[in-house]
C-alpha positions in Angstrom: -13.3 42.2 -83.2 -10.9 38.8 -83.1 -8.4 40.6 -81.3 -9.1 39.0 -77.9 -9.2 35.3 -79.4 -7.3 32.8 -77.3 -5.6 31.7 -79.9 -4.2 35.1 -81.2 -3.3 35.8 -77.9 -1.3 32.5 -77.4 0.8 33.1 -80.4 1.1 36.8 -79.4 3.0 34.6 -76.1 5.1 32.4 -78.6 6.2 35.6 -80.0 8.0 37.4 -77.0 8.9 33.6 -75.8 10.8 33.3 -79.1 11.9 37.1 -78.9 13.4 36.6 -75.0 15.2 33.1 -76.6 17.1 35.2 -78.9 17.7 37.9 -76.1 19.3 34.3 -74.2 21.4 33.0 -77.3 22.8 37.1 -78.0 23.9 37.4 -74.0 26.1 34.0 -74.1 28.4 35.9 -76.5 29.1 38.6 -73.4 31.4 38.0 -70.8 29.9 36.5 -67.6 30.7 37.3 -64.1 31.5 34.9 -61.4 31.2 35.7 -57.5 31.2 32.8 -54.4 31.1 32.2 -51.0 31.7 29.3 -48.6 31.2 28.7 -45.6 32.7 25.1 -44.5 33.5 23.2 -41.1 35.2 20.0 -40.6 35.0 17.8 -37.2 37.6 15.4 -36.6 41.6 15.2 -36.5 43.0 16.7 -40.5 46.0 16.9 -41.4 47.4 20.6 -41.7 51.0 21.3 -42.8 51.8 17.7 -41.8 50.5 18.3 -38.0 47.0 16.7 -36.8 44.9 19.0 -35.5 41.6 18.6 -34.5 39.0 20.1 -35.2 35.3 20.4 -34.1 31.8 21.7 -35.7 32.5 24.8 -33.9 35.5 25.8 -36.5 34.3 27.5 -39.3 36.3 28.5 -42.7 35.2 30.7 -45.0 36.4 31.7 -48.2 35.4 33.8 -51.4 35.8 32.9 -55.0 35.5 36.1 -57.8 35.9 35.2 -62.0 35.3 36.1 -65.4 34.5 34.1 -68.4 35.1 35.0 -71.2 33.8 33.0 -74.5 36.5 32.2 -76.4 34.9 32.1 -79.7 32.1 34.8 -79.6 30.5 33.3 -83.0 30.1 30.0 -81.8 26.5 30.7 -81.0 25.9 32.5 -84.1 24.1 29.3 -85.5 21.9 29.5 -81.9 21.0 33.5 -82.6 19.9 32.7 -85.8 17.8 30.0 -85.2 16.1 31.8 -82.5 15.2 34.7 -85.2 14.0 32.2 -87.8 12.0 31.3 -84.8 10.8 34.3 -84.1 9.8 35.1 -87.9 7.8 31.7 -87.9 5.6 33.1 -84.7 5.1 36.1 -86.5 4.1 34.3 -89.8 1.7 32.0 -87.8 0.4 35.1 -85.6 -0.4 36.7 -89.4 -1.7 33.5 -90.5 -4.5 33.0 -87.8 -5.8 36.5 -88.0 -6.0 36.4 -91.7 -7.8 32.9 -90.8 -10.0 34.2 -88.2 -10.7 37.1 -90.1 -12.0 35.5 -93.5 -14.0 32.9 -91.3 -15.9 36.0 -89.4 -16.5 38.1 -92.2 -17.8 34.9 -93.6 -20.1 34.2 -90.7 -21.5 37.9 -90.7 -22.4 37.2 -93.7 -23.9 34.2 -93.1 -25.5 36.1 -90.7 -27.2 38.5 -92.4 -28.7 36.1 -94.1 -30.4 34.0 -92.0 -31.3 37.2 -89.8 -33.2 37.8 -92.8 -34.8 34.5 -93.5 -35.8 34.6 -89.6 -37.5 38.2 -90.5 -38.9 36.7 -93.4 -40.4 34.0 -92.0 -41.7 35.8 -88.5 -43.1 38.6 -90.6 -44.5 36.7 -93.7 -44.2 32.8 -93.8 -45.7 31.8 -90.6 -48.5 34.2 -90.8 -49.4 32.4 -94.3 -48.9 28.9 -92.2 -51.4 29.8 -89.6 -53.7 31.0 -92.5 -53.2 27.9 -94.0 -54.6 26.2 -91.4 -57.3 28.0 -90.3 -58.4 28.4 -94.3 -58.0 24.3 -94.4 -59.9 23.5 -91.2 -62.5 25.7 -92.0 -63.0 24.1 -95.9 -62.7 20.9 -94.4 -65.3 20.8 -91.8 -67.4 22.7 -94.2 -67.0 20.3 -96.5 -65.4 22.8 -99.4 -62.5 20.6 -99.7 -62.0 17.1 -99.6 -59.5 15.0 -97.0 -56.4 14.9 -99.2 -56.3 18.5 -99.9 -56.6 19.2 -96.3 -53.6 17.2 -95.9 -52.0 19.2 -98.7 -52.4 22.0 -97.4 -51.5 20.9 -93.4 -48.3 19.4 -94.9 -47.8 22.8 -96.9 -48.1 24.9 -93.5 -45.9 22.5 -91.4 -42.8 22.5 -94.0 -43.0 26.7 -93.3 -43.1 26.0 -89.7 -40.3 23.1 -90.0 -38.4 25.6 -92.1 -38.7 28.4 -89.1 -37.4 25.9 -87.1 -34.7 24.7 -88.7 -33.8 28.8 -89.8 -33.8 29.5 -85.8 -31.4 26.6 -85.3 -29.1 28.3 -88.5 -29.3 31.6 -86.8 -28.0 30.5 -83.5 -25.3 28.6 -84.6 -24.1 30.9 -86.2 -24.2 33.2 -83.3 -22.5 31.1 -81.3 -19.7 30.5 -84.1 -19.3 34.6 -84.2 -19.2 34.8 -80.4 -16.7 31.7 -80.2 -14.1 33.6 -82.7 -14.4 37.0 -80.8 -13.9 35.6 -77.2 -17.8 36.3 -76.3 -18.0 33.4 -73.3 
């Protein structure tokens, strides 16, 4: 379900980036190939073989240049290679950190989940029912005259903490809905 995270997928990156680095550091130790061309004028009077000539934008010279190098010491960039590798292993070790991360925080929040899914049944099924009887039970005793003022608050008081307690259950509940859609890539 985290597989699509930004994050994992951002150190999934860091891997091949670190992976192509090495790739980099293993192809200095080959021979590299040289080829050139030129393509030159010169205006003006030169020198050639100890005669001036002149020469204008029209005369062109062109010439071609072909080489090898080859490294001298083809271990000197053993110290590079490695590094890139050690690299490598530490994107791979924070890759496997983050999903164990993200993992233990989401199976965390489904439980979490759960949990207030149930309080929200709870309470839409049972609790506020009871509230609204509450109420009704304490307006009626009240006006009648079966119960005096401060147990009509009592009992008011008593059905507003249930309804308080739905509301601050619904706010629970969607948090941490949005917390499980942040760490599976849900936008």
């Amino acid at each position: 379900a985290i597989a699509s995270h930004p994050l994992l997928k951002y150190l999934q990156q860091q891997i091949e980036i670190n992976k192509k680095e090495t790739d980099v550091q293993k192809s200095k130790r080959l021979p590299d190939f040289l080829v050139g061309y030129f393509n030159q004028s010169f205006r003006g009077i030169q020198t050639v073989n100890g005669l001036d000539q002149k020469f204008t934008g029209a005369d062109r010279f062109h010439g071609f240049e072909v080489g090898i190098a080859i490294p001298i010491l083809p271990n000197g960039n053993k110290s590079k290679i490695s590094a890139s590798k050690i690299n490598e292993q530490i994107a791979a070790a924070n890759l496997e950190y983050e999903q164990t991360n993200l993992n233990g925080r989401f199976n965390v929040l489904l439980q979490q989940y759960f949990k207030e899914k149930s309080a929200l049944d709870y309470y839409e099924k049972t609790a506020l029912p009871q509230a609204d009887f509450i109420i009704n039970n304490a307006e009626k005793g009240f006006k009648s005259g079966e119960i005096p003022y401060v147990q009509y608050q009592q009992s008011l008081a008593t059905a507003l903490k249930i309804k308080t307690d739905y509301i601050d259950n619904v706010y629970l509940f969607n948090q941490v809905t949005l917390d499980i859609e942040t760490i599976i890539g849900i936008k």
